[in-house]
C-alpha positions as CSV (number, residue, x, y, z in Angstrom):
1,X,-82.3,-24.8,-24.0
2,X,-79.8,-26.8,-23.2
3,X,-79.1,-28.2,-26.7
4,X,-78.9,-24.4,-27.7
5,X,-75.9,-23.9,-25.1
6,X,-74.3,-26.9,-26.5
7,X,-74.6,-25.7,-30.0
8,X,-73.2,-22.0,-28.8
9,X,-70.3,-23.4,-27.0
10,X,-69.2,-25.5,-29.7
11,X,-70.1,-22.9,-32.1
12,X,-67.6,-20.9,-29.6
13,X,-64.5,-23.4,-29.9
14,X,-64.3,-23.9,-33.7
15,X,-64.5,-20.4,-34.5
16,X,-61.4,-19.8,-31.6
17,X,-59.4,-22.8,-33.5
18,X,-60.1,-21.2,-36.7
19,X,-58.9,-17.7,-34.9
20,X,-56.0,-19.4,-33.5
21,X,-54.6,-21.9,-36.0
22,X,-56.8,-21.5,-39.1
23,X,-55.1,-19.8,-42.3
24,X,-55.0,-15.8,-41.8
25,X,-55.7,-16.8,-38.0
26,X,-53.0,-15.2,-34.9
27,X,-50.0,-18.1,-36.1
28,X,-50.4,-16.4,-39.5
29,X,-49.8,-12.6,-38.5
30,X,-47.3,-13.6,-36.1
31,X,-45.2,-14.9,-39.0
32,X,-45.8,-12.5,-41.7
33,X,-44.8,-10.0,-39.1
34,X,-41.9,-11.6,-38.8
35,X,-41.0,-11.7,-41.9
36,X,-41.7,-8.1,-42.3
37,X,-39.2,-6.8,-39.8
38,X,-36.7,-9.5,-41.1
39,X,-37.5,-7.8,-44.4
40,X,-37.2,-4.7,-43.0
41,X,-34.0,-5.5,-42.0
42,X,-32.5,-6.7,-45.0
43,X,-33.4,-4.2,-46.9
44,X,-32.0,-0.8,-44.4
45,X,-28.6,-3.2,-45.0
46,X,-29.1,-3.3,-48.9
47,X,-29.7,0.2,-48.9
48,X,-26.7,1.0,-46.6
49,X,-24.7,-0.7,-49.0
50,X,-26.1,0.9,-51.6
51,X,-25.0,4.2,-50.1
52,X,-21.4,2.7,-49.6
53,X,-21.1,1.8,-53.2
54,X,-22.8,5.5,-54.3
55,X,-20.5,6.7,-52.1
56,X,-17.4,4.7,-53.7
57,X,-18.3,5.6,-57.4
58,X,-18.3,9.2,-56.5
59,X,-14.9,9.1,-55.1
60,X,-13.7,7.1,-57.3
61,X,-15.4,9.5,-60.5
62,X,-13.7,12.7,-59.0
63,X,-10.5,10.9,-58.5
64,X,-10.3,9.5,-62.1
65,X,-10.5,13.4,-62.8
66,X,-8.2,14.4,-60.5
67,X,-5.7,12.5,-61.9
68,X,-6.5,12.4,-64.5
69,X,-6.2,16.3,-64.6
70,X,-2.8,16.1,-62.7
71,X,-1.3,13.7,-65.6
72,X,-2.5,16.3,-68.2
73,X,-0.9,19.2,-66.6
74,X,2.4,17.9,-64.9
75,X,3.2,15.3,-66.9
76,X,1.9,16.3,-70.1
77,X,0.0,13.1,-71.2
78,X,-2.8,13.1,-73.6
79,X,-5.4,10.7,-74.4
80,X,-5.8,8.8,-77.3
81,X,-6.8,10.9,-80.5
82,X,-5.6,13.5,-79.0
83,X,-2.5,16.2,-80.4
84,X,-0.3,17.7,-77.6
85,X,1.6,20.6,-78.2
86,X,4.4,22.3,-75.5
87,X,5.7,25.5,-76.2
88,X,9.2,26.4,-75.4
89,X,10.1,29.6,-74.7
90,X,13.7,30.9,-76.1
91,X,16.5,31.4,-73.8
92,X,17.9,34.5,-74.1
93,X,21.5,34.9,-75.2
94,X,24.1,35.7,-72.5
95,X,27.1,38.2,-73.8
C-alpha cells in the first residue's frame, strides 16, 4: 500500500513539472499569450497607419483633380496631346 502511494505521489509530481515547465505546459501559454496581444498590438498600429496613408492618397487624388481642374479652367493649360482652343469674342466698334 505504501509502495502504491509512493508510485501516486511521484506519478503526481512529474505530471505537475510537465504541466508547469514541459513544452505546451503554463510557461508556454503564458508566452504565446504574450505574443498575441504584442501582435495584437502591432497590427491595430499597422492598420492605423494604413488608414493614414488611405486617407492621404485620397486627398491627395481629389487634390491632383482640383488643381488640376483649376489650371485647365483659369489658366488655360492643357496636357500633353492635347489641342486647346480659346475663343475671342469681337469688340464691338465704338463711333
Amino acid at each position: 500500500m505504501r509502495a502504491l502511494l509512493v508510485v501516486l505521489i511521484l506519478l503526481l509530481v512529474a505530471l505537475q513539472l510537465k504541466m508547469w515547465f514541459g513544452e505546451g505546459g503554463y510557461r508556454d501559454v503564458q508566452r504565446l499569450a504574450l505574443r498575441v496581444e504584442e501582435q495584437a498590438r502591432e497590427n491595430e498600429m499597422l492598420a492605423q497607419r494604413n488608414r493614414e496613408l488611405q486617407a492621404e492618397v485620397e486627398d491627395l487624388r481629389q487634390g491632383l483633380e482640383a488643381i488640376e481642374e483649376r489650371a485647365r479652367s483659369e489658366l488655360g493649360l492643357i496636357k500633353e496631346d492635347e489641342e486647346f482652343f480659346q475663343v475671342v469674342p469681337r469688340k464691338e466698334e465704338e463711333p
